[in-house]
C-alpha positions as a Markdown table, in Angstrom:
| # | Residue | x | y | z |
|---|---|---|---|---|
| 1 | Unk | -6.5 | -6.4 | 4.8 |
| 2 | Unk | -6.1 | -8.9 | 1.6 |
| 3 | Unk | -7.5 | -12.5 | 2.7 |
| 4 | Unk | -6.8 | -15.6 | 0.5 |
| 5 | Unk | -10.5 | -16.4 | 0.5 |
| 6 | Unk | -10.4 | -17.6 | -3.1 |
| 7 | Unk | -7.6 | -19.8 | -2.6 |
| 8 | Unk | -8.0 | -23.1 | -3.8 |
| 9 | Unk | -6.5 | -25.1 | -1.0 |
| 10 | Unk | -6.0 | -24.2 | 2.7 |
| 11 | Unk | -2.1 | -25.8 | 3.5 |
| 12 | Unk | -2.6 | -25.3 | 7.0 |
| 13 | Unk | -5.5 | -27.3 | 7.3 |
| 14 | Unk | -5.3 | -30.4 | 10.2 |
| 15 | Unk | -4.8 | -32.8 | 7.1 |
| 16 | Unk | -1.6 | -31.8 | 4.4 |
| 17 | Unk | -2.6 | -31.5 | 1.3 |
| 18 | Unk | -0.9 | -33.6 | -1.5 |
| 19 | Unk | 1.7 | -31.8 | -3.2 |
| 20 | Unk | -0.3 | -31.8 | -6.3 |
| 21 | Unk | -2.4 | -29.3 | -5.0 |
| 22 | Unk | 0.1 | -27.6 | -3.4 |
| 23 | Unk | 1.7 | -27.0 | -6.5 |
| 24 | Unk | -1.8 | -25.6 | -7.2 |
| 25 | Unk | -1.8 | -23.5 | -4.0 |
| 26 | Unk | 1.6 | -22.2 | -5.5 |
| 27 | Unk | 0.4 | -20.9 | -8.8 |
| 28 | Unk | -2.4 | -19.1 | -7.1 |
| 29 | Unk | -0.4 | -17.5 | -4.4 |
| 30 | Unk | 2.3 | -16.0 | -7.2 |
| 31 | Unk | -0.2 | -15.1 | -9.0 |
| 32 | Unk | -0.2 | -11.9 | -7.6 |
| 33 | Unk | 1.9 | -9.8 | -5.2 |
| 34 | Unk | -1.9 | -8.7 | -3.1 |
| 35 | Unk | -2.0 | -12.8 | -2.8 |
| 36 | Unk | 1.3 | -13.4 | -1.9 |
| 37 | Unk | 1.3 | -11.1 | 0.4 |
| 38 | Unk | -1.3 | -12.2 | 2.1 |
| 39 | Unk | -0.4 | -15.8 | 1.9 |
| 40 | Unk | 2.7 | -14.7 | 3.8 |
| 41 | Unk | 1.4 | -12.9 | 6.7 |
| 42 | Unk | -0.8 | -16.0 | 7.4 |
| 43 | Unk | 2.8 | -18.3 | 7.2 |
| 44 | Unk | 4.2 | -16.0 | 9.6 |
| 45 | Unk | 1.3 | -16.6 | 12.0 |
| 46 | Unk | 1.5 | -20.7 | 11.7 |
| 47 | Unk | 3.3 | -23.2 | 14.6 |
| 48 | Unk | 3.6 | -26.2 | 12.7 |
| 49 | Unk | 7.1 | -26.3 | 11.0 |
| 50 | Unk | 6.5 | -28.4 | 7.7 |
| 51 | Unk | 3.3 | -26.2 | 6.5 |
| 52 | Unk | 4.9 | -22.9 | 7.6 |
| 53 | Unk | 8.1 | -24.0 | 5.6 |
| 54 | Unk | 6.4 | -25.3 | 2.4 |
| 55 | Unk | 4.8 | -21.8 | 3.0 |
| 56 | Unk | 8.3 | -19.8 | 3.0 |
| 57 | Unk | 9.2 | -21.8 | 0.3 |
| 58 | Unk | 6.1 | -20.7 | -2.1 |
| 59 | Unk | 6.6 | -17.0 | -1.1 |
| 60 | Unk | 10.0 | -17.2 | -2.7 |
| 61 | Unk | 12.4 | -17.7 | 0.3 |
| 62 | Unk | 13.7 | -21.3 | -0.4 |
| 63 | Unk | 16.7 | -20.6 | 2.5 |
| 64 | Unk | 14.3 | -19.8 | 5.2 |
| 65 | Unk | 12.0 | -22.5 | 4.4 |
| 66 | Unk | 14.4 | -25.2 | 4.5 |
| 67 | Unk | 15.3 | -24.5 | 7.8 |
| 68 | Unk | 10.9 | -25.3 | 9.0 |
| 69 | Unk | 11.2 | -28.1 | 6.3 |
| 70 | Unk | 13.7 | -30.2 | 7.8 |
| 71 | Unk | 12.1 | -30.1 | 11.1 |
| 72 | Unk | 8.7 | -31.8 | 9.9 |
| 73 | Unk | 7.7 | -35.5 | 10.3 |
| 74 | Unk | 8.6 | -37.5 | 7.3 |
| 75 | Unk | 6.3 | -37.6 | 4.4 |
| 76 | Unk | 6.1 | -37.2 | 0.7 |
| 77 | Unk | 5.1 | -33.9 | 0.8 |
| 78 | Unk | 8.3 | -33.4 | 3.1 |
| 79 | Unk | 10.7 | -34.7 | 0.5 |
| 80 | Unk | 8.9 | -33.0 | -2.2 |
| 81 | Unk | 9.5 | -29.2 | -1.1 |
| 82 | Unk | 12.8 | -30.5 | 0.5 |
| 83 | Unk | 13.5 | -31.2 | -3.7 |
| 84 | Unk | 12.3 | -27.6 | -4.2 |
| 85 | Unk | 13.9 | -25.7 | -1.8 |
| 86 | Unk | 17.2 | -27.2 | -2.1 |
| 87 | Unk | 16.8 | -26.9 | -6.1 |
| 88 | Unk | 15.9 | -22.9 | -5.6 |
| 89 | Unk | 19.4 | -22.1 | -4.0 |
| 90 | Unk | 21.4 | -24.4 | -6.4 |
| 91 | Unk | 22.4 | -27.5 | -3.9 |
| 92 | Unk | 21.2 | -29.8 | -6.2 |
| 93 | Unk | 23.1 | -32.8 | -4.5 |
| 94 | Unk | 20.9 | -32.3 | -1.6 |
| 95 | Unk | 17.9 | -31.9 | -4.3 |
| 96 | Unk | 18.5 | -34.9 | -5.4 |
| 97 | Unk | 18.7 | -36.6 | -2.4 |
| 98 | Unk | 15.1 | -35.8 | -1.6 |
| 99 | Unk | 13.2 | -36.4 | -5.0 |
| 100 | Unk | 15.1 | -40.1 | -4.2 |
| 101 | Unk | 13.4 | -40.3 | -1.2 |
| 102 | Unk | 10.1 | -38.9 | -2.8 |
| 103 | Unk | 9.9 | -41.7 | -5.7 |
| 104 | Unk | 10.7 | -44.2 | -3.0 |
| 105 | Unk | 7.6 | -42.8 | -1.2 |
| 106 | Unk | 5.2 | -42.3 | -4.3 |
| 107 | Unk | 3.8 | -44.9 | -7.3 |
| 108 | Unk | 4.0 | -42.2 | -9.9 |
| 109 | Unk | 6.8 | -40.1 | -11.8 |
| 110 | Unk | 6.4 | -36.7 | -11.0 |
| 111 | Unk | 9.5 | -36.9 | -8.5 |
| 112 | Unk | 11.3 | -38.6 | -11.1 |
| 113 | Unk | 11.1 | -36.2 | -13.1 |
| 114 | Unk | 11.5 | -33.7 | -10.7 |
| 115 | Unk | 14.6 | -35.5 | -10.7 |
| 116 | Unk | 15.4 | -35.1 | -14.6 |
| 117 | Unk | 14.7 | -31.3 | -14.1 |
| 118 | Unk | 17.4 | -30.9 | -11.5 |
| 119 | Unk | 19.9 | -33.3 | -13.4 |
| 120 | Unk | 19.3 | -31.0 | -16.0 |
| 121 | Unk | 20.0 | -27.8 | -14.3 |
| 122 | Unk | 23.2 | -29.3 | -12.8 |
| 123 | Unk | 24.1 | -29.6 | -16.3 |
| 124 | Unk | 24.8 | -33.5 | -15.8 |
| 125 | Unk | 23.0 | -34.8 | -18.9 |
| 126 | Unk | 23.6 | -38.5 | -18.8 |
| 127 | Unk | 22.3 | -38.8 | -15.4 |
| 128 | Unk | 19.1 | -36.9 | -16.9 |
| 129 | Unk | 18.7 | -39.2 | -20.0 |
| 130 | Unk | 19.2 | -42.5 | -18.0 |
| 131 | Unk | 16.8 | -41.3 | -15.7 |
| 132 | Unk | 14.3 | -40.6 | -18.6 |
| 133 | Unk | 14.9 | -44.4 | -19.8 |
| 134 | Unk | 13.8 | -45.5 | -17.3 |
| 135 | Unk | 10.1 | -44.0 | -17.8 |
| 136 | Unk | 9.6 | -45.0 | -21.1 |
| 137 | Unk | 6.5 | -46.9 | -20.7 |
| 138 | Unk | 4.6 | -43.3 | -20.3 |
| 139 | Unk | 5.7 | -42.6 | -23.8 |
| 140 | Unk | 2.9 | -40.9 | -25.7 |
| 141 | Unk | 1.0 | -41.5 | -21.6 |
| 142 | Unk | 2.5 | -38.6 | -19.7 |
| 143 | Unk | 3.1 | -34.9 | -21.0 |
| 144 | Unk | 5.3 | -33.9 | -18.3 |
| 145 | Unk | 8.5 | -37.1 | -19.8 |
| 146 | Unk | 7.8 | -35.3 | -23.0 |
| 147 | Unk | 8.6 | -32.1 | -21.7 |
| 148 | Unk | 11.1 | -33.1 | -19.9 |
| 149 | Unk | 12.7 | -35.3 | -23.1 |
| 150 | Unk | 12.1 | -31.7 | -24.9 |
| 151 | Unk | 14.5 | -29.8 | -22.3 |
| 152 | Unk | 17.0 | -32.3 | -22.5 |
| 153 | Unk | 17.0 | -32.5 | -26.2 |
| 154 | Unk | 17.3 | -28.5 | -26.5 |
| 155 | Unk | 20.2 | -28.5 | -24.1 |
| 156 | Unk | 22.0 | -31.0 | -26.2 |
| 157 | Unk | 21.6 | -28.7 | -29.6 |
| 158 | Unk | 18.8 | -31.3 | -30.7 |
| 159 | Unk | 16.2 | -28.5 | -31.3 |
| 160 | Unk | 14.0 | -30.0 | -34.1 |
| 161 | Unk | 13.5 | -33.0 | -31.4 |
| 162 | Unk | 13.2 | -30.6 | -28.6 |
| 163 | Unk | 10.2 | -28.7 | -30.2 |
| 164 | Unk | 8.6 | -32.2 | -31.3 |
| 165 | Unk | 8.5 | -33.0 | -27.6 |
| 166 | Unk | 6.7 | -30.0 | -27.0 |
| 167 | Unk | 4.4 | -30.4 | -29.1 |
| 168 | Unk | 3.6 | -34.2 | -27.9 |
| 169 | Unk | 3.5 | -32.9 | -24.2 |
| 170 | Unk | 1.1 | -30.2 | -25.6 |
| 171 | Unk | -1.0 | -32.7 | -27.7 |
| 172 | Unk | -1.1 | -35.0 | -24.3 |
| 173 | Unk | -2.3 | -32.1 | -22.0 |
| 174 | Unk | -3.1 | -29.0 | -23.6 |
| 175 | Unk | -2.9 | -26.4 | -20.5 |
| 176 | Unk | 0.9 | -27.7 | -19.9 |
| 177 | Unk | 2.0 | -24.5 | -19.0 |
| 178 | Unk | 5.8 | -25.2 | -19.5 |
| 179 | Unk | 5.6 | -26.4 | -22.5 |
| 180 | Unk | 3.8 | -24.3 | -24.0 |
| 181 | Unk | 6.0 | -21.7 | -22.8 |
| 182 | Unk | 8.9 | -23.9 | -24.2 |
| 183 | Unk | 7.3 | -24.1 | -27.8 |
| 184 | Unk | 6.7 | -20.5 | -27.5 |
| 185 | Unk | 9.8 | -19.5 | -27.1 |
| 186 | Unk | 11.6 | -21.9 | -29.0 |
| 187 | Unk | 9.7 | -20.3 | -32.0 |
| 188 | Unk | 10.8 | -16.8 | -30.9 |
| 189 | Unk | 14.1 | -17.7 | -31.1 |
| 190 | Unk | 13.4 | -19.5 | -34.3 |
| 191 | Unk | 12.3 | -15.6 | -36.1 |
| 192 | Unk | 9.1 | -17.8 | -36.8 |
| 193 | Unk | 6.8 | -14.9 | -34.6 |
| 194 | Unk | 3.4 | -16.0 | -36.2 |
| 195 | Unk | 3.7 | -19.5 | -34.6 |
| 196 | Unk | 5.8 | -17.7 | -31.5 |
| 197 | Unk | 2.6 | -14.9 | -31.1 |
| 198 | Unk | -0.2 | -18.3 | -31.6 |
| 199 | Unk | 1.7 | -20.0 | -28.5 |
| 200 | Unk | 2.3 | -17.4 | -26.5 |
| 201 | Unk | -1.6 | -16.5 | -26.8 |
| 202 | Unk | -2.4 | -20.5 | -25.9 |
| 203 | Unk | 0.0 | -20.2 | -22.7 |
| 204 | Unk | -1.9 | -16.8 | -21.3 |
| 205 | Unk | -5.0 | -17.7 | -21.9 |
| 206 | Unk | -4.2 | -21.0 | -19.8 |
| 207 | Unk | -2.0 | -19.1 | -17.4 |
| 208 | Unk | -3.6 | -15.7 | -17.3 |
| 209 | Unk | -1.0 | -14.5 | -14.9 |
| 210 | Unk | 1.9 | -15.6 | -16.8 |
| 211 | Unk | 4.5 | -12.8 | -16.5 |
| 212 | Unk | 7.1 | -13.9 | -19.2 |
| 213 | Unk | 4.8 | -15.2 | -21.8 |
| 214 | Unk | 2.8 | -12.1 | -21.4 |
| 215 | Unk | 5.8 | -9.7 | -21.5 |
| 216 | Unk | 7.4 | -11.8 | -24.3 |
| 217 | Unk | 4.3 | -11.6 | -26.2 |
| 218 | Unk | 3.9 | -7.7 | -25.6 |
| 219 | Unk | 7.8 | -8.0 | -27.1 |
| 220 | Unk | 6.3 | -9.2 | -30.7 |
| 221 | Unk | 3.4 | -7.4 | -30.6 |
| 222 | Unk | 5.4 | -4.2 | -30.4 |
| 223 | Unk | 8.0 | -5.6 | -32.9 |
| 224 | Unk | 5.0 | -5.7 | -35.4 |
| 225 | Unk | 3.7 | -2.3 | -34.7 |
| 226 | Unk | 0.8 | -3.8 | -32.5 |
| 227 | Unk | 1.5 | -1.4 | -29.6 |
| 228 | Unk | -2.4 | -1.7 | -28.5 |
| 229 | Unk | -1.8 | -5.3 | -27.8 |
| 230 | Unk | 1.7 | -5.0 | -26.7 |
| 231 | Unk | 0.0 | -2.1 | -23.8 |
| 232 | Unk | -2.4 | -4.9 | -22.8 |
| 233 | Unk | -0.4 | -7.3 | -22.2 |
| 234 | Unk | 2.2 | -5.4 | -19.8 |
| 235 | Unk | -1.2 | -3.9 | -18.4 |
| 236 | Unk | -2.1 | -7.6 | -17.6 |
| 237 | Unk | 0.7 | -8.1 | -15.8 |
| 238 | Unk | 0.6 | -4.9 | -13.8 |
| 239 | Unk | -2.7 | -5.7 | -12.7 |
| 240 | Unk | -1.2 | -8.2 | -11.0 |
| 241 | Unk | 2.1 | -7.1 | -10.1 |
| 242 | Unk | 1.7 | -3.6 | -9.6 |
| 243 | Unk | 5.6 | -3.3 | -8.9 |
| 244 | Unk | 7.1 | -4.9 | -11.6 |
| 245 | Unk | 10.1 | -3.6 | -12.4 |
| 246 | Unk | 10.7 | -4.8 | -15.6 |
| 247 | Unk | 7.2 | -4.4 | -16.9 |
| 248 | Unk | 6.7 | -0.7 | -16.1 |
| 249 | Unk | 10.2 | -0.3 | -18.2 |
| 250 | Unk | 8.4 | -1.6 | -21.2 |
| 251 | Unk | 5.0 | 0.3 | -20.7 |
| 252 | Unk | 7.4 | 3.5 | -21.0 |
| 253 | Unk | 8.5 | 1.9 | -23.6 |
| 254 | Unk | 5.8 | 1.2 | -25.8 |
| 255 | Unk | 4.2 | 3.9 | -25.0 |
| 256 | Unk | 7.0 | 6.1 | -26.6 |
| 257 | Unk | 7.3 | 3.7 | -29.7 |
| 258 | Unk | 3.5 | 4.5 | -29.9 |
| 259 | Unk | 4.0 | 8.0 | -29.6 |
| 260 | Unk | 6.9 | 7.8 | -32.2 |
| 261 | Unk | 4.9 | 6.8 | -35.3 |
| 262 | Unk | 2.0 | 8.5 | -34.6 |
| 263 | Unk | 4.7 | 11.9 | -34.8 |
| 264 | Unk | 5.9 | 10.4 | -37.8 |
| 265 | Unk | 2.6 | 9.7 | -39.7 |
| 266 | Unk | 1.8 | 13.6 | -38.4 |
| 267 | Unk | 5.0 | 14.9 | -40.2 |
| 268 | Unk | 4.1 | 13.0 | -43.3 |
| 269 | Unk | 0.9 | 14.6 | -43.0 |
| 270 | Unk | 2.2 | 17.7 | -42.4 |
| 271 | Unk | 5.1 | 17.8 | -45.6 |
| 272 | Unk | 2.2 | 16.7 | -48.3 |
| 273 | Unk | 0.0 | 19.6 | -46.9 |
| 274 | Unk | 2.8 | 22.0 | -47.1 |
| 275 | Unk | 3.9 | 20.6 | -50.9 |
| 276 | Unk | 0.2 | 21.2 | -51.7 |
| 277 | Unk | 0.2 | 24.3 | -50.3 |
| 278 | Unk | 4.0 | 25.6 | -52.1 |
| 279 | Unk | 1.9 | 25.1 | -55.6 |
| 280 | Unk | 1.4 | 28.1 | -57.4 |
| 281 | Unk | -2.2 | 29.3 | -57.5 |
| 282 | Unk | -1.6 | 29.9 | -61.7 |
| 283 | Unk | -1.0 | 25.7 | -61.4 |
């Protein structure tokens, strides 16, 4: 049977963990499907409501979970996976609603900008950028308002800005995981794949799990005739996730672009031996 052993906080402790390390307990968990399966059979097994539902909602079933949430006691952590799961299944009125309650709760600004995220995602922008104002003191302080100013300047067609905000966030905290991804990607779409391959490389080796940055990296790798590195990286992810649908696609994949050119330098081999051999022997 697969244990969570190695886990790097137990969430159904006496004592709740912050959600910081929650959000911690959440990486690990996804980390792999062995882990999260685990992780779920032990949920299944808990009585109390809010650590079973925080649970659910790190296994991927934000419905389910709400249901447990909403029948804990009150508490940041409460408020804070409320955020989530509501977030997940697109209510974000009711997301809202609870990353309000969770800045009233808290002296920091992750639920604010838990806040800008889902403001963002609803697509209202203005709420998003007031929201942002009002957190400027942790200009050039706080990696996550730069990545969040980033996202917000990208959805308003201000890409220069957006990637400059990356970069900030990435110069504040250098194992920002989103936006490293963001900067990644933004110079993928960019055609700029030297800088795109440098970040993706900075985001995996931070996230070693990291499913799209290593697929999207195995994407340029095989675009550049790298299909070695390309293999490794889908390989890295189906160490993980054994079941991957979309990464043993691309293994097939690669593997027949690999093939491919190796049949093609063969046949190139193959028509200068023959033109060798069509010379007269009088020649």
């Amino acid at each position: 049977m697969v244990t969570l052993a190695d886990a790097p906080v137990n969430l159904f402790d006496n004592e709740l963990p912050s959600f910081d390390q929650i959000k911690t307990l959440w990486q690990y968990v996804n980390s792999s499907e062995s882990n999260r399966l685990a992780f779920r059979e032990e949920a299944d097994s808990q009585k109390d409501a809010l650590a079973k539902g925080i649970a659910l909602l790190i296994c991927g079933q934000p419905a389910e979970a709400i249901k447990f949430i909403a029948k804990g006691s009150d508490c940041l952590q409460k408020s804070f996976a409320l955020g989530y799961a509501y977030r997940k299944i697109g209510d974000y009125d009711q997301a809202i609603k609870a990353f309000k309650a969770a800045v009233s709760e808290s002296d920091g600004i992750s639920a604010a900008m838990e806040m800008c995220e889902t403001y963002r995602l609803a697509d209202n922008l203005e709420a998003c950028e007031k929201e942002l104002a009002n957190y400027t003191n942790f200009e050039n302080v706080s990696a996550e308002y730069h990545y969040q100013k980033g996202k917000l300047s990208d959805m308003m067609g201000d890409y220069d800005k957006a990637m400059d905000e990356f970069e900030n966030a990435i110069d504040l905290d250098h194992s920002h995981v989103k936006a490293l991804f963001a900067l990644a990607y933004s110079f993928d779409l960019r055609g700029d794949e030297q800088e795109a391959v440098h970040y993706y490389r900075e985001l995996v080796q931070v996230a070693p799990a990291h499913v799209n940055g290593l697929l999207n990296l195995a994407v340029l790798y095989e675009d550049i005739g790298e299909y070695e590195k390309a293999m490794n990286c889908v390989e890295s992810v189906l160490f993980s996730h054994p079941n991957h649908a979309k990464a043993l696609l691309f293994r097939k994949d690669i593997a027949s672009s690999s093939v491919m050119i190796y049949d093609e330098e063969k046949e190139k081999r193959r028509d200068q031996q023959n033109k060798i051999l069509e010379i007269p022997i009088s020649d």
